[in-house]
N, C-alpha and C positions, 0 to 999 in steps of 0.2 A: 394612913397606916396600911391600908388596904392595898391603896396602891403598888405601897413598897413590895409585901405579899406577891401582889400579881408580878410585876416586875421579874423579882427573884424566882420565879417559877419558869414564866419566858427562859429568860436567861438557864437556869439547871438545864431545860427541854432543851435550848438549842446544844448545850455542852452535853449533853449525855448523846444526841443524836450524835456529835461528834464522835464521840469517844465511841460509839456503838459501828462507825463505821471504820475506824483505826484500829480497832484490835486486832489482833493473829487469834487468840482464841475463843473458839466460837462459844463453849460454854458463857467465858465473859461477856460475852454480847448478846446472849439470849435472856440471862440476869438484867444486865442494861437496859434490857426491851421491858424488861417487866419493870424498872423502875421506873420508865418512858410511860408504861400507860398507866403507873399509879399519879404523875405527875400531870396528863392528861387528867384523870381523874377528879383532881383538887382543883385543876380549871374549870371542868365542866360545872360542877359543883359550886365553885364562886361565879358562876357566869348563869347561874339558876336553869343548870340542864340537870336537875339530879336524874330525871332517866335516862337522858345520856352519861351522864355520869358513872350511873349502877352497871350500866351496858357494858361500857369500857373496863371498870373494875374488874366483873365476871368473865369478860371475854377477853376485853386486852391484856390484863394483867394476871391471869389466874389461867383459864383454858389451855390457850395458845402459848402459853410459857410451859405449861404440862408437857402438852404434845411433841413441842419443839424438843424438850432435855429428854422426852421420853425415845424420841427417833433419835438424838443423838448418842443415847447410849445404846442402842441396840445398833449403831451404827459402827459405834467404838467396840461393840462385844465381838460384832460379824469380823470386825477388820484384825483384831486378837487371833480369832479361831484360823484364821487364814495366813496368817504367817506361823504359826505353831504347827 
């Protein structure tokens, strides 16, 4: 059963990396990344890394998904005030 698990997890990881590199917009792909390192996550964590695991939570999925939507909207606000 476990295996299945694991399997189905690979598999999600290599299709979301897809789909994170095919998109046009960036917001979708920085969402994507976060579902990318909660899926990391659940490997680390069946694979008995739970402090790798926690790491990646805090950091890959939480942090780095902050900062990234936070530059992109100050990106989207600057590029607004300059055409108006």
């Amino acid at each position: 059963m476990i295996t299945i698990f694991i399997t189905f997890t690979f598999l999600s990881l290599i299709i979301i990396s897809i789909s994170i590199i095919n998109q046009k917009d960036i917001s979708h792909s920085i969402i994507l990344f976060m579902g990318f390192g909660l899926g990391s996550t659940i490997l680390y964590f069946i694979f008995s890394a739970p402090d790798v695991a926690l790491t990646e939570a805090v950091i890959g999925a939480g942090i780095s998904v902050v900062i990234l939507l936070v530059a992109l909207l100050k990106t989207r606000i600057k590029e607004t005030k300059e055409i108006v």
